[in-house]
C-alpha positions as CSV (number, residue, x, y, z in Angstrom):
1,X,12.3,-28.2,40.3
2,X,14.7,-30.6,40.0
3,X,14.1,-34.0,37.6
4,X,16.4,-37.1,38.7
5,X,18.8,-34.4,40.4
6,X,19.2,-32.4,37.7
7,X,17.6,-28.5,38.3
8,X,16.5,-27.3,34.4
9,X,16.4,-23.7,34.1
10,X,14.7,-22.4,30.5
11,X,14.6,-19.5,29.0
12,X,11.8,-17.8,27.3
13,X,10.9,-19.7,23.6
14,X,13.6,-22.1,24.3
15,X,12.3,-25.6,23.5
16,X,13.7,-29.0,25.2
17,X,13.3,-32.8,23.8
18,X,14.1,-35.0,26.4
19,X,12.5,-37.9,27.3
20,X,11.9,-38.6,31.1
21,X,12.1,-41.7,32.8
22,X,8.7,-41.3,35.1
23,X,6.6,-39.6,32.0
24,X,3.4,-40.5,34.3
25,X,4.2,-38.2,36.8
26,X,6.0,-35.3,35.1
27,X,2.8,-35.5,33.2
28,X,0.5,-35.3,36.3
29,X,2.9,-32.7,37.2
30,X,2.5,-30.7,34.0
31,X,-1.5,-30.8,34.3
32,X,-1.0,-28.6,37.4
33,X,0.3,-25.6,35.6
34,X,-2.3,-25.8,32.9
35,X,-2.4,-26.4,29.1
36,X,0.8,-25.7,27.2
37,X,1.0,-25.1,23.5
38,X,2.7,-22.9,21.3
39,X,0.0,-20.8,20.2
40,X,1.0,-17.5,22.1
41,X,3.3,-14.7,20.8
42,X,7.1,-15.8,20.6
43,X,9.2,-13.4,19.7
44,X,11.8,-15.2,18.1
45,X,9.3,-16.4,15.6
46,X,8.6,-12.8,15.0
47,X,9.2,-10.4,12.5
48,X,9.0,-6.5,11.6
49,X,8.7,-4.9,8.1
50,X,8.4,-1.2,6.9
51,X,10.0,2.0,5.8
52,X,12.1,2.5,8.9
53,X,14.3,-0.4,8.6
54,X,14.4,-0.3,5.4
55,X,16.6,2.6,4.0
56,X,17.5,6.0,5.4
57,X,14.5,8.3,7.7
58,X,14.0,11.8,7.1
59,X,13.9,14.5,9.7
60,X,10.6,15.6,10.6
61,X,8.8,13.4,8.4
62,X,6.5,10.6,9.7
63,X,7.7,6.7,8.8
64,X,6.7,3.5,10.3
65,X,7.3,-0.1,11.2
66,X,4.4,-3.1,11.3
67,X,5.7,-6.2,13.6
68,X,4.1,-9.5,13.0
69,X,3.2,-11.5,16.0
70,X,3.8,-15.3,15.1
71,X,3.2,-18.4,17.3
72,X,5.9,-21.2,18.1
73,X,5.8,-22.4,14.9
74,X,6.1,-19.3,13.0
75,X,2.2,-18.7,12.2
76,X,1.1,-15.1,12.7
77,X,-1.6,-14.6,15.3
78,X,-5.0,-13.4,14.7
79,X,-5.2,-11.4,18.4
80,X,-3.3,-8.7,19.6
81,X,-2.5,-7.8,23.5
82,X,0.6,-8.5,23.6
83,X,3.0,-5.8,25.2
84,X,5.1,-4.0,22.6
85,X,8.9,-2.6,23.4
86,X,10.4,-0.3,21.4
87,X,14.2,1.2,22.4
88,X,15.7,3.8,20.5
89,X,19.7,3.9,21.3
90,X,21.6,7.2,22.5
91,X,23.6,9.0,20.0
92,X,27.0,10.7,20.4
93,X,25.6,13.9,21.7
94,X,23.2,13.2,23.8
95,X,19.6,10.6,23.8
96,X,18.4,9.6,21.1
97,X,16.1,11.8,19.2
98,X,12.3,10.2,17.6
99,X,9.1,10.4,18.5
100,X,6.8,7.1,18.4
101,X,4.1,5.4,19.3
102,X,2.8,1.7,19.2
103,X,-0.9,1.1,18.1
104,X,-2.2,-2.8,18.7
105,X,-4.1,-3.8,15.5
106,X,-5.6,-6.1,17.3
107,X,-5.3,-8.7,14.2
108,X,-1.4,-9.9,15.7
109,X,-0.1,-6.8,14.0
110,X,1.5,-3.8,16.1
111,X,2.2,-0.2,13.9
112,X,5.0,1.7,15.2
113,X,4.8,5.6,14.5
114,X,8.0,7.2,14.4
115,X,9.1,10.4,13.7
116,X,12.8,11.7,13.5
117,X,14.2,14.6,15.1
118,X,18.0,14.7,14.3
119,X,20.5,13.7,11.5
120,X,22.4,11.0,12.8
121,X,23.0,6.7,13.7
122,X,20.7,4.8,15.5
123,X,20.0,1.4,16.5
124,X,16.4,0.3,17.1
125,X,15.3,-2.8,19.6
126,X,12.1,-4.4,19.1
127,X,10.7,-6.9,21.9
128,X,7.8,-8.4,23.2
129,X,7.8,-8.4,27.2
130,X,7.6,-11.6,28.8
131,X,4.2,-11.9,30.8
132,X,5.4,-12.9,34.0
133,X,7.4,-8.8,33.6
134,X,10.9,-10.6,33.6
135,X,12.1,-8.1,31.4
136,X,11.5,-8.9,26.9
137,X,13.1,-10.9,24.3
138,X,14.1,-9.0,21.0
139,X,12.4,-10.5,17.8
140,X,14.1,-11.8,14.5
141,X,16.6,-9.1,13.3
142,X,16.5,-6.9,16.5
143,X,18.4,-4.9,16.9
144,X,18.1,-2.7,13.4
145,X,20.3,-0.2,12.5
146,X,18.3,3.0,11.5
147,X,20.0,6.3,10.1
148,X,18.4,9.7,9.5
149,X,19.1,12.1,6.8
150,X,18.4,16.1,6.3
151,X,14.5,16.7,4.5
152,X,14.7,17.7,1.4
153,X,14.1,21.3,0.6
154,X,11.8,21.7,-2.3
155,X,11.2,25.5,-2.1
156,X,15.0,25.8,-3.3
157,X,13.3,24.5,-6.7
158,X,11.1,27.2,-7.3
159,X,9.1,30.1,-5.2
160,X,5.6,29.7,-4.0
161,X,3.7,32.3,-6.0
162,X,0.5,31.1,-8.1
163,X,1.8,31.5,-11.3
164,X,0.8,34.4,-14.3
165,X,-0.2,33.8,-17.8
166,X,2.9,35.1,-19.3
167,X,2.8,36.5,-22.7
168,X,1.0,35.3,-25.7
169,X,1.5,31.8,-27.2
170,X,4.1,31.2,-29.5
171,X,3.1,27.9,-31.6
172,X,7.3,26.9,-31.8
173,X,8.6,28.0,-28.6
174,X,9.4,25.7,-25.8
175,X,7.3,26.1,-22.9
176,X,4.1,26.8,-25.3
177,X,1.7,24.8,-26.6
178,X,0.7,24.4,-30.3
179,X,-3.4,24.1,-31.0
180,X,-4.4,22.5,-27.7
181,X,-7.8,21.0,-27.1
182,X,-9.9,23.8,-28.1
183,X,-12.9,22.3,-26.1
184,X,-11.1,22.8,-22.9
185,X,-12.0,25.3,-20.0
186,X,-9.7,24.5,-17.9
187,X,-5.7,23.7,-17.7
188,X,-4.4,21.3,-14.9
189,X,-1.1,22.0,-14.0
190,X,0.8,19.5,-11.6
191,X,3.4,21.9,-9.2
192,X,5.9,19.4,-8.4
193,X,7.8,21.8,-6.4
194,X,5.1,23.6,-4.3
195,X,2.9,20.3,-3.6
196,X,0.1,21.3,-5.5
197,X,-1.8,21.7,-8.5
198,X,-2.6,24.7,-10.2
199,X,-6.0,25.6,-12.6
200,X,-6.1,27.9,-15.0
201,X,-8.4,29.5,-17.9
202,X,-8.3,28.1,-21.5
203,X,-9.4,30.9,-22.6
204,X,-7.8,33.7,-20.1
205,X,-4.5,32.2,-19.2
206,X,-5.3,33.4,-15.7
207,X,-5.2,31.5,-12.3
208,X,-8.3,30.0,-11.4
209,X,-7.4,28.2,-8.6
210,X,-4.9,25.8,-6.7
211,X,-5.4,23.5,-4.6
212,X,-3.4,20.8,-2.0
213,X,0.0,21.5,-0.1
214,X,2.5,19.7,1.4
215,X,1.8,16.5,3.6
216,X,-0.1,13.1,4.8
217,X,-2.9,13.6,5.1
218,X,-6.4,14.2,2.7
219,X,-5.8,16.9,-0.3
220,X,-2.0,16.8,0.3
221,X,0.9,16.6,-2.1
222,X,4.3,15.1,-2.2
223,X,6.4,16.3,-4.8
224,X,3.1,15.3,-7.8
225,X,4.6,14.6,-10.9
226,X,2.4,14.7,-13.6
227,X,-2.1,14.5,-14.2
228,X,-3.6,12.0,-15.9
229,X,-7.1,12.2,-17.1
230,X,-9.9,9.5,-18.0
231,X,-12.9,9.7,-20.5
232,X,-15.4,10.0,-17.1
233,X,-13.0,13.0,-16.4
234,X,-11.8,11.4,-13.2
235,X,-8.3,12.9,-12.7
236,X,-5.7,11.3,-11.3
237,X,-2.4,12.4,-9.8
238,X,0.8,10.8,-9.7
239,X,3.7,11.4,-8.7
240,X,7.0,10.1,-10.5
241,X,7.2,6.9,-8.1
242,X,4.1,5.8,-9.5
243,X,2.1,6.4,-6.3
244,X,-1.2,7.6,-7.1
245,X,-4.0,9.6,-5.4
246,X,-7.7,9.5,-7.1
C-alpha cells in the first residue's frame, strides 16, 4: 500500500529505516499482519561449506556440501524446514551431469549429497525458496563454480592378487626384514594400492587373510597408508592424509 503517496515495494531480506510520520497507525497497521522479527531463515545471512566447493570433484565418487541456515542477524538457526534449492548449470554438451540429494538436519543445517557423473565446468546455485513460492534467493557466495576431474585409477599401481611369501629372508636385502619380533604370529600388511590389508604367518610367510576394499562405507579402504599398533593391540589404520579408522 501506499505511505504518504509513495507505493514501497521490498524485496525478500531487504531491510528499510525510515521513519514515518503517523508511527500510530502504521503501527496498528503492522499488528494486522502479525509479529515480525528476524528470526527466520534469510538467505543472504547464509552460508555453505564442504568438499564440493572447495577444490576439484571426482567422477563417480560421493562429496558433499552442509548450508548453514542463519537468521537476520547472521545467527544460525536451531530448526530446519526450510525448502532447499539446489541448481546444477548445463555444460557444453548437453545438462549438466550429478546426482544429489538434500537431507534437512533438522538443527538449521541442510547436507547436500552429490555425486559426479562427467569431467567437466559447472556452476552450482544454492537458495532457499521464499515461502510465499515467489521463486528463491541465492545465499552468500552463490553461485559456486565446481569442476570435476577423472578418478584416479589405483589398479594401474599394482594387480589385485593376495600376495605369496616369496623366497627366504635375506637379513641385508631391501624388501626383507632383519630379526623381527620373534613373538609375533601375525604380519599386518597395509595394501595402499588394492584398499586393503593383508595378514600373513610369522612363521609361514603364507596369506592368512585380507580384509576391506575400496569405498565409504564400514570395513572400506581409501588408498591406507601405513598400521599403527598400541600396547592393548588396538590397530589403527591411517592413511597418508592422516585420516584414521580404529
Amino acid at each position: 500500500d501506499a505511505v504518504d503517496g509513495v507505493l514501497m515495494r521490498l524485496r525478500t531480506d531487504e531491510v528499510v529505516d525510515f521513519k514515518p510520520k503517523k508511527m500510530k497507525e502504521l503501527q496498528e497497521l503492522m499488528l494486522g499482519f502479525g509479529i515480525v522479527d528476524g528470526t527466520s531463515t534469510y538467505a543472504s545471512q547464509s552460508y555453505a561449506v564442504g568438499p564440493l566447493i572447495e577444490g576439484p570433484a571426482k567422477v563417480g565418487v560421493s562429496t558433499w556440501l552442509l548450508v548453514k541456515a542463519c537468521d537476520l542477524h547472521g545467527k544460525q538457526r536451531k530448526e530446519g524446514g526450510d525448502k532447499l534449492t539446489v541448481t546444477f548449470s548445463d555444460d557444453e554438451v548437453g545438462p549438466s551431469h550429478f546426482t544429489w540429494d538434500v537431507k534437512d538436519l533438522d538443527n538449521g543445517t541442510y547436507r547436500v549429497n552429490v555425486v559426479p557423473e562427467a569431467v567437466g565446468l559447472y556452476t552450482l546455485r544454492v537458495g532457499f525458496e521464499n515461502p510465499d513460492g515467489s521463486g528463491d534467493e541465492q545465499i552468500q557466495g552463490s553461485p559456486f563454480k565446481i569442476g570435476t576431474v577423472p578418478p584416479f585409477d589405483y589398479t594401474i599401481l599394482g594387480d589385485d592378487t593376495l600376495g605369496q611369501a616369496g623366497k627366504s629372508w635375506t637379513p641385508d636385502e631391501e624388501g626383507f626384514l632383519k630379526h623381527p619380533n620373534p613373538r609375533c604370529d601375525f604380519i599386518f600388511v597395509a595394501d595402499q594400492s588394492n584398499h586393503r590389508v593383508q595378514v600373513f604367518s610369522y612363521n609361514t610367510r603364507e596369506v592368512v587373510c585380507s580384509f576391506g576394499k575400496r569405498g565409504c562405507g564400514a570395513s572400506h579402504f581409501e588408498s591406507p597408508g601405513y598400521i599403527a599398533v598400541d600396547r592393548e593391540r588396538e590397530r589403527d589404520l591411517e592413511r597418508p592424509s592422516g585420516q584414521k579408522l580404529k
